[in-house]
C-alpha positions in Angstrom: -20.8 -3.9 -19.9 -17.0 -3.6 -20.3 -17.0 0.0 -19.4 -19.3 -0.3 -16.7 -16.8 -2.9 -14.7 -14.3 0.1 -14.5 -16.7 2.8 -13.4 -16.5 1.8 -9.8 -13.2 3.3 -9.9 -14.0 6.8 -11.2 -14.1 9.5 -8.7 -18.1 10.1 -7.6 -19.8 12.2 -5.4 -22.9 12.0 -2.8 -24.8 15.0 -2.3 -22.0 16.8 -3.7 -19.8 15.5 -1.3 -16.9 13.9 -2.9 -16.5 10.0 -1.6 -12.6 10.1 -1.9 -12.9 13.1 1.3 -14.9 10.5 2.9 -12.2 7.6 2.5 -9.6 9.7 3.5 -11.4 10.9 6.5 -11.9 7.6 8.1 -8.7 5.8 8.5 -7.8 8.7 11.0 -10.8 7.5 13.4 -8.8 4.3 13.9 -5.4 5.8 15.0 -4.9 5.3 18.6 -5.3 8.3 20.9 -4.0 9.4 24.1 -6.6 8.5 26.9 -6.6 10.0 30.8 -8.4 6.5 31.9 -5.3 4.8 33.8 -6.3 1.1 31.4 -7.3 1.5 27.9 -10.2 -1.0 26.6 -9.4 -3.9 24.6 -9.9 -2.6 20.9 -7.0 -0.3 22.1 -4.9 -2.3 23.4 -4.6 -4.6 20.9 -4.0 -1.9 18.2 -1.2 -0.5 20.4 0.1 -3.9 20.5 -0.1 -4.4 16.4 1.3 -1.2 16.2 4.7 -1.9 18.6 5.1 -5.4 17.4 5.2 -4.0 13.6 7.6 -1.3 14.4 9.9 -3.6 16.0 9.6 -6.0 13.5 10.5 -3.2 10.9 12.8 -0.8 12.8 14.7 -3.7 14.1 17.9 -4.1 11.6 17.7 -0.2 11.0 20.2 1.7 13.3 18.8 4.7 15.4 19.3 7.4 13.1 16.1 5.8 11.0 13.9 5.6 14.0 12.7 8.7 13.8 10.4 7.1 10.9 8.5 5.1 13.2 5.9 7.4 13.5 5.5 8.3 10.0 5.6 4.7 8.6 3.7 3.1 11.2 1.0 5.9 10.9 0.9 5.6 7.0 0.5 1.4 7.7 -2.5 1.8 9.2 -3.6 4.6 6.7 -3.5 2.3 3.8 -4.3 -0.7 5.5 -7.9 1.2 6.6 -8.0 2.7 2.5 -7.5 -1.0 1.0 -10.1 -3.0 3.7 -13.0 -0.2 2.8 -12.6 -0.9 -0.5 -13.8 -4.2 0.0 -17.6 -3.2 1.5 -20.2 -2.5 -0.8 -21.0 0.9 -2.4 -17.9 2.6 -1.1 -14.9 4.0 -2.5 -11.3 3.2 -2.5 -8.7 5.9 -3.4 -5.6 3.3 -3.1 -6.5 2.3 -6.7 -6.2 5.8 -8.1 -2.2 5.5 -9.5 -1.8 9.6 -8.9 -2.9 8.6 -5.0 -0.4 5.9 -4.3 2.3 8.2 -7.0 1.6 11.0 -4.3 2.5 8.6 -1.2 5.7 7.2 -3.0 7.4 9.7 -4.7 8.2 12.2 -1.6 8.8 9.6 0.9 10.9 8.0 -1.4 12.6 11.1 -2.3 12.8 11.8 1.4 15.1 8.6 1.6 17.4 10.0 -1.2 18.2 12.9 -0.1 18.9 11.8 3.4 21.4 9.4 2.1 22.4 12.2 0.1 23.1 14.6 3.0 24.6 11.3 6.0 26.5 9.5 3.7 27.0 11.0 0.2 30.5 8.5 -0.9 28.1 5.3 0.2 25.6 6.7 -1.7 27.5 7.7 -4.9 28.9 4.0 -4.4 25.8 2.0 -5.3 26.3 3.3 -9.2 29.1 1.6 -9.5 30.0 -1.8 -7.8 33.8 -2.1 -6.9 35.7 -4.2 -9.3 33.6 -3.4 -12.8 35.7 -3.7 -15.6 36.0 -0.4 -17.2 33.6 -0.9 -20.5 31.0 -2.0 -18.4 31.0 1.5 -16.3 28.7 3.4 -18.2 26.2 1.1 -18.3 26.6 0.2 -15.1 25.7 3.9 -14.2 22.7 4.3 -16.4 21.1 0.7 -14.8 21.9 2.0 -11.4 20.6 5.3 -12.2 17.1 3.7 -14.0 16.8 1.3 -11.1 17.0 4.0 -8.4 14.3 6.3 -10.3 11.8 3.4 -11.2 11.3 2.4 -7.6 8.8 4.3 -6.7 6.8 4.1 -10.0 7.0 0.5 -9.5 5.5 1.4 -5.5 2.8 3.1 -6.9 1.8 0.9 -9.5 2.3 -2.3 -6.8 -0.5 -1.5 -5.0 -2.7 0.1 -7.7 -2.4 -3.0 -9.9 -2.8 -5.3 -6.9 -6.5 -3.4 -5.5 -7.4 -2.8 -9.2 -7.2 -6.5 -10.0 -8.3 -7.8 -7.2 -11.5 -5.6 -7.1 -12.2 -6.2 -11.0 -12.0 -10.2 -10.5 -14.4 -9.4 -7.4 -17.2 -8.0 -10.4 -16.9 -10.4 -12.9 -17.2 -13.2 -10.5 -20.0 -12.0 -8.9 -21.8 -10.3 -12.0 -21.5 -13.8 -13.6 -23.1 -15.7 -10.3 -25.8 -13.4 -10.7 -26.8 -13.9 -14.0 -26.4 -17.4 -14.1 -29.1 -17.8 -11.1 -31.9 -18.3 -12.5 -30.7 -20.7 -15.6 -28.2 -22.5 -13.5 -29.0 -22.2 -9.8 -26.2 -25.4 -9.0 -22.9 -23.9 -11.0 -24.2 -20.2 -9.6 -23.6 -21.3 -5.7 -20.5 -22.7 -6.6 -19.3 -19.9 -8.0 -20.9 -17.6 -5.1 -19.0 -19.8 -2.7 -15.6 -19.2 -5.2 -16.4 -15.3 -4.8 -16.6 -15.5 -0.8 -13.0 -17.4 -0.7 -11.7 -14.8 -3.3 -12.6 -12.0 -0.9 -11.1 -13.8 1.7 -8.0 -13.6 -0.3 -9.1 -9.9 -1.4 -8.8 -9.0 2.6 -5.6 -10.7 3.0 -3.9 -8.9 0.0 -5.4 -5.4 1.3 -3.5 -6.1 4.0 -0.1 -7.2 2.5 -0.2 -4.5 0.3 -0.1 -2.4 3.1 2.8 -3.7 4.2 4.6 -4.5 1.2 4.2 -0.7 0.5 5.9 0.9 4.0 8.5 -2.5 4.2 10.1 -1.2 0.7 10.3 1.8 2.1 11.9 0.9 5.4 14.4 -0.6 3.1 15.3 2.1 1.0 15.8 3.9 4.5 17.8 1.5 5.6 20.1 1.5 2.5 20.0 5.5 3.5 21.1 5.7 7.3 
């Protein structure tokens, strides 16, 4: 029973067709397209509006040297937003709870940041290892915290949103494996907690969607720190 809880986050196929290609084929369907109709209907219009408001919303305290990410991030928001809300139907898969997944998101982008900091501004770079005024004992260790702190952030991206969908989709079996079994022995206490497991995947849509954001906002910031 306790291994079974985890096994709907092993990688599985369907007539030899791996389900992970299938989850990472489908969140492109929803990105906008160019149309030659002179008004687009209203499921694109509204996307198109989502999708200015959040880069406004994001873009708006970075100067115009970090716009040039509006594509990228805006495009990998919807990406993981799409990944996180099909994990939430039945019988399908969801690859943002794979750590070596959301590793391979944060690591290059984050990296990407680096090194563009690196390349504009290498003194204001160099600079945030070592605070102005630190007494001189307190230098080296300083530089090793700095240093730690700038290499853990995006393990600790990665294992945001892993942790997050992991947890949230493990709480999702027990609750509803236990309202199951207690239906025919205790039909009363197993409605109450089929109506705790609705509200809880209320919440589980909510924090598919956060997560999204959480993930490209931290990135917007370390781009910001960069340009």
């Amino acid at each position: 029973m306790t291994l079974s809880f985890f096994d709907q986050f092993s990688i599985t196929t369907y007539l030899g067709i791996p389900l992970v290609a299938l989850a990472l084929t489908l969140p492109w369907v929803l990105v906008p397209t160019p149309q030659k109709r002179c008004l687009n209907n209203r499921l694109i219009t509204l996307q198109a509006w989502l999708i200015r408001q959040f880069t406004h919303q994001l873009f708006m305290p970075i100067n115009k040297g970090g716009h040039k990410w509006a594509l990228l991030l805006a495009s990998l928001l919807i990406f993981l937003m799409s990944l996180n809300l099909l994990g939430i139907l039945p019988y399908t898969f969801t690859p943002t709870t794979q750590l070596s997944m959301n590793m391979g998101f944060a690591v290059p982008l984050w990296l990407a940041t680096v090194l563009i900091g690196v390349r504009n501004q290498l003194t204001h770079t160099l600079a945030h290892f070592l605070p102005v005024g630190t007494p001189g004992p307190l230098i080296p260790i300083l530089i090793m915290i700095e240093t730690i702190s700038l290499f853990i952030r995006p393990i600790a991206l990665g294992v945001r949103l892993t942790a997050n969908l992991t947890a949230g989709h493990l709480l999702i079996q027990l609750i509803s494996t236990a309202a199951f079994a207690m239906a025919s022995m205790m039909p009363t206490i197993s409605l109450l907690t089929m109506i705790l497991l609705l509200l809880l995947t209320i919440l589980e849509l909510a924090v598919a969607v956060i997560q999204a954001y959480v993930f490209v906002l931290l990135l917007s910031l370390y781009l910001q720190e960069s340009v």
